[in-house]
C-alpha positions as CSV (number, residue, x, y, z in Angstrom):
1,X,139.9,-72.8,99.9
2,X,142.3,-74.4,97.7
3,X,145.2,-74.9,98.2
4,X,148.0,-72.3,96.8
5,X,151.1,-74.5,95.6
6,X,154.0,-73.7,93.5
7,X,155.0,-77.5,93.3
8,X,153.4,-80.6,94.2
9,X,152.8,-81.6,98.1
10,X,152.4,-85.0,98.9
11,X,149.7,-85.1,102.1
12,X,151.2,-89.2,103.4
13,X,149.5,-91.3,106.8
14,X,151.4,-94.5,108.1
15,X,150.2,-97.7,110.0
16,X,153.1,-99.2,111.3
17,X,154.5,-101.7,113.6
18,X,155.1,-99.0,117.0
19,X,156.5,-95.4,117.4
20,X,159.9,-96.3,117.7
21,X,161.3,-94.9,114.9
22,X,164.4,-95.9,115.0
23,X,163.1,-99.6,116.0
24,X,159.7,-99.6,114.2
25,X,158.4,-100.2,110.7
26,X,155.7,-99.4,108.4
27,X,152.8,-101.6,107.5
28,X,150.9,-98.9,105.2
29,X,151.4,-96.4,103.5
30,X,148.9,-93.7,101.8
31,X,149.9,-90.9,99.4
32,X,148.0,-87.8,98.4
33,X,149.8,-85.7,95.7
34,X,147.8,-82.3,95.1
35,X,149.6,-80.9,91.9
36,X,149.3,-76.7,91.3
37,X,147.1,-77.1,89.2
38,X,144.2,-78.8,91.9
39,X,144.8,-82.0,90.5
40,X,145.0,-85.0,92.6
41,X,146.4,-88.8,92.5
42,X,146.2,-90.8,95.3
43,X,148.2,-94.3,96.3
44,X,148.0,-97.0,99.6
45,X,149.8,-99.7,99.9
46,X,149.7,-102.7,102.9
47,X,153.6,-103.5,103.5
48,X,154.8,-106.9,104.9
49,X,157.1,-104.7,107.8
50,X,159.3,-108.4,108.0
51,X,158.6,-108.6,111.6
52,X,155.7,-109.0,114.2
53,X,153.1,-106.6,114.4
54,X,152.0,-106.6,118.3
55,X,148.8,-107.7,119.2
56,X,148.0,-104.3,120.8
57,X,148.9,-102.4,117.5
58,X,146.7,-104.9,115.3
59,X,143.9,-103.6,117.7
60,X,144.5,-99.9,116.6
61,X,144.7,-99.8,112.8
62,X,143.6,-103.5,111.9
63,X,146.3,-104.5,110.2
64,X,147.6,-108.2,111.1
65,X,150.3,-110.1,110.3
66,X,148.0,-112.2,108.2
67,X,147.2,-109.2,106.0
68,X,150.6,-108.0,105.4
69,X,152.2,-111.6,104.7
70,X,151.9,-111.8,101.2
71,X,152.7,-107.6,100.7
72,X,155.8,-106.4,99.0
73,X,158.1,-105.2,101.7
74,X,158.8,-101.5,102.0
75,X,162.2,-101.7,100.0
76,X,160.4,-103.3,97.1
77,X,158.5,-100.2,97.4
78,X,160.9,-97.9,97.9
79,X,161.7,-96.7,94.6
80,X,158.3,-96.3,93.3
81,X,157.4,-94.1,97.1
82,X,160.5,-92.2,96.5
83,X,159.2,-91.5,92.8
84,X,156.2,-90.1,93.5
85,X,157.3,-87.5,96.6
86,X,160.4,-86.4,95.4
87,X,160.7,-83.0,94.1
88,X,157.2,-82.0,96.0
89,X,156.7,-80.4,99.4
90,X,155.1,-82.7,102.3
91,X,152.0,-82.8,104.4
92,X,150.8,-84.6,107.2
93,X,149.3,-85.2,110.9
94,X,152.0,-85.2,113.4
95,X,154.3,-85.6,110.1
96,X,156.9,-83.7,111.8
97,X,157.4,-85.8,114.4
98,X,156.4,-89.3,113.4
99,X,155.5,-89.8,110.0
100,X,158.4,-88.2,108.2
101,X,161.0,-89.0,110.6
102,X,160.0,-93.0,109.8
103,X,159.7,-92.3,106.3
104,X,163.2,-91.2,106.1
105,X,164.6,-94.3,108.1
106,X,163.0,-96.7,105.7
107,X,164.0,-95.0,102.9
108,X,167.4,-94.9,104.2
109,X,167.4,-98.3,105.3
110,X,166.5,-99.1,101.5
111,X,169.3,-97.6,100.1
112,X,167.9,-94.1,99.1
113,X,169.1,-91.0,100.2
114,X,166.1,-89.2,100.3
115,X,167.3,-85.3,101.0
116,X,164.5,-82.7,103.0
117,X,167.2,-79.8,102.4
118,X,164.5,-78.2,99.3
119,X,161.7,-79.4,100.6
120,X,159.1,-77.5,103.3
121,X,157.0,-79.9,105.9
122,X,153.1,-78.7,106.9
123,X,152.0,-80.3,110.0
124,X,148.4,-80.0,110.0
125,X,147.9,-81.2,113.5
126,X,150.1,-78.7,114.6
127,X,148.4,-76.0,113.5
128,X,145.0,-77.6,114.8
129,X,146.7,-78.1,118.0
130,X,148.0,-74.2,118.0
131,X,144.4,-73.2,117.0
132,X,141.6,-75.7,119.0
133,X,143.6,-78.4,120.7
134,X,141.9,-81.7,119.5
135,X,142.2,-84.9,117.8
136,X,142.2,-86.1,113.8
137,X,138.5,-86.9,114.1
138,X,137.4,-84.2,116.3
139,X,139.5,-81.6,113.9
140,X,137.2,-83.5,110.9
141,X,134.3,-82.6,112.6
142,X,135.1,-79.6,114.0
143,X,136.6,-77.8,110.3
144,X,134.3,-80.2,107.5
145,X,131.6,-81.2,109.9
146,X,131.6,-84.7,108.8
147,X,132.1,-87.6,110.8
148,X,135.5,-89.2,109.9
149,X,134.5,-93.0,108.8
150,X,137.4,-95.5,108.9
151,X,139.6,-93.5,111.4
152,X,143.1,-95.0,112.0
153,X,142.9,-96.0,108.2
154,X,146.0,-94.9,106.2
155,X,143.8,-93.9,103.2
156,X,140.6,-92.3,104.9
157,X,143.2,-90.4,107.4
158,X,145.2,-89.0,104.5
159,X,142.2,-87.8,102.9
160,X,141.0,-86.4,106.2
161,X,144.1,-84.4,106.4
162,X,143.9,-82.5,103.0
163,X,140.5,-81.3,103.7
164,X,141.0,-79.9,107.1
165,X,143.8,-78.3,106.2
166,X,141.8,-76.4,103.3
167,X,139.3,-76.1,106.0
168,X,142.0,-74.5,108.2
169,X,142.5,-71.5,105.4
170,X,139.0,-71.0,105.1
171,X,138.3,-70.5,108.7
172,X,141.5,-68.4,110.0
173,X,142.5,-65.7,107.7
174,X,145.7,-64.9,109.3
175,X,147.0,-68.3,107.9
176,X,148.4,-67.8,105.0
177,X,148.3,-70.1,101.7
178,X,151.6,-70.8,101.2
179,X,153.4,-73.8,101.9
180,X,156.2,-72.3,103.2
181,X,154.9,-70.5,105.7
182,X,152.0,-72.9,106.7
183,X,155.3,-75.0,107.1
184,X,157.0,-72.6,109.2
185,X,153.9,-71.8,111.5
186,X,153.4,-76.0,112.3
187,X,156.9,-76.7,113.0
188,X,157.8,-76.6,116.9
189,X,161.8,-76.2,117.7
190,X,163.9,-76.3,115.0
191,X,166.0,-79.5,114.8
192,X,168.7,-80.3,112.7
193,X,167.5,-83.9,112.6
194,X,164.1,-85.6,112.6
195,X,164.8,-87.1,116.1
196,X,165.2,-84.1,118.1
197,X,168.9,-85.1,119.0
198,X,170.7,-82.2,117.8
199,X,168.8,-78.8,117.9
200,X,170.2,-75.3,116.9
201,X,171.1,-72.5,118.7
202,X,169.9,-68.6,118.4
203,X,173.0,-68.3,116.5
204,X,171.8,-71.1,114.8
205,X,174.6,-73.9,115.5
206,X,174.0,-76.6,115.9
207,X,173.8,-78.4,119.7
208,X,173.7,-81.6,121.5
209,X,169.8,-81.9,122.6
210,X,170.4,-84.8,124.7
211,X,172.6,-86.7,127.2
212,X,175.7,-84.9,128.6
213,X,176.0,-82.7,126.4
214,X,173.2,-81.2,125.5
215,X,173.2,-77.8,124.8
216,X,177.0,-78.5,123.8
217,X,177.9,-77.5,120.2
218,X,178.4,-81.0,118.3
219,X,181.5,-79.8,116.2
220,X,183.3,-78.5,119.9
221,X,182.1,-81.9,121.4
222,X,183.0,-83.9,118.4
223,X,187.0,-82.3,118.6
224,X,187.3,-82.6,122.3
225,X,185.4,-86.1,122.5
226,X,186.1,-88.2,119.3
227,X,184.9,-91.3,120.3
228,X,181.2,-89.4,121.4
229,X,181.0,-90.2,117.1
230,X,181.8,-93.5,117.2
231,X,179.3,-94.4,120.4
232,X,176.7,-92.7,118.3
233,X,176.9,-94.3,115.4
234,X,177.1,-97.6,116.8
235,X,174.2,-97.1,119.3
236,X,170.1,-97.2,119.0
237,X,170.0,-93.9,116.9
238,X,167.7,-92.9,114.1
239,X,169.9,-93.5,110.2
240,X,168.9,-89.9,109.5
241,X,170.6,-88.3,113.3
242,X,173.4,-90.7,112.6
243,X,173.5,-89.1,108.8
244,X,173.5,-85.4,109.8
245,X,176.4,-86.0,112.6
246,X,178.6,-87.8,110.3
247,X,177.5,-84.4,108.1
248,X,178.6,-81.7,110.9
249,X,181.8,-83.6,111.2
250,X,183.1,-83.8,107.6
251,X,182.4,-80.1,107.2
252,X,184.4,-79.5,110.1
253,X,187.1,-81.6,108.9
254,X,186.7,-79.8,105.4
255,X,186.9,-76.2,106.9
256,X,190.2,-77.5,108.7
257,X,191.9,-78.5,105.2
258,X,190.4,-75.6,103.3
């Protein structure tokens, strides 16, 4: 089944250094743009990540520091990446909680401000997980019945992903194909970051998912406990949690003055 879009999604796999995100960096990068229309264009690049890549990670996806030494680094990158998914909605496996959430910090750390406020996020694994509970290869299998060659492969992973997910529709027909609510059904708790640092509640507030305070609203903490800001922003948080605090607290300050 092919996919229904009313703009472009960009299905995206990295290889990187870890899964720190705040810490970590990426080492590959493949993108899969599937326009309205069915069309298709596809990039991967290798990324010199300007830092070791551990042993035990080499042993995963391949990639050595060898093979990255002579590769642009990601913000020589940046612009062109930020190019091609900008405007379009994203797809991925275990995007939600990896692959955009690094994405973001590199492209923050490059100097772009890259903004998810317009844009929806369809997790395929997420909905494989909801529906058979298995792995990237074993979901391959399992939906195109084809052996997934090149595993752990940015570019084979990526293309891996778009067909299961058209797979997906084919097979359940309660899933609907639209990216909005295919985005909707493979999200798990709503956060108001990538991190999972500050969640919402019912009354959709935002709170404190962490620490101390957690389950605190942030804008109550942030009044009553002003230097709670300032040990965030200096500490080992992701760019993007440290972007939407310093966000909560200038609306608050704006709602004061208006």
């Amino acid at each position: 089944m092919d996919l229904k879009l009313t703009k472009p999604i960009c299905f995206f796999d990295l290889e990187t250094t870890g899964t720190n995100i705040s810490k970590d960096r990426i080492v590959e990068i493949a993108i899969l743009k599937v326009y309205p229309n069915g069309n298709k264009e596809s990039h991967t690049w290798l990324v010199n990540p300007e830092r070791d890549i551990p042993a035990e990670v080499v042993a995963i996806h391949g990639i050595s520091n060898e093979k990255v030494a002579n590769e642009p680094t990601f913000k020589e990158l940046a612009s062109k990446i930020h190019d091609l998914i900008k405007g379009c909605d994203l797809g991925g496996y275990n995007s939600n909680r990896f692959d955009i959430p690094l994405l973001v910090e590199e492209l923050l750390r490059a100097g772009i401000d890259f903004e998810m406020k317009n844009v929806v996020a369809v997790d395929v694994q997420t909905i494989f997980h909801k529906k058979e509970q298995r792995t990237l290869s074993a979901a391959y299998l399992f939906y195109c019945g084809k052996e997934l060659e090149g595993a752990h492969g940015a570019e084979a992973d990526t293309e891996a992903t778009y067909e299961v997910l058209k797979s997906q529709l084919d097979k359940y027909e309660d899933l609907e194909n639209d990216m909005k609510w295919l985005a909707d059904f493979s999200s798990r708790k709503k956060f108001a970051d990538f991190a999972g640092f500050i969640s919402f509640d019912k009354k959709g507030k935002e709170v404190f998912a962490f620490g101390k305070y957690k389950g605190k609203h942030v804008e109550k903490v942030l009044e009553e406990e002003p230097g709670y800001f300032g040990w965030i922003q200096n500490a080992d948080f992701p760019l993007y949690t440290k972007k939407v605090l310093t966000a909560i607290k200038l609306r608050k300050l704006n709602n004061k003055l208006s």
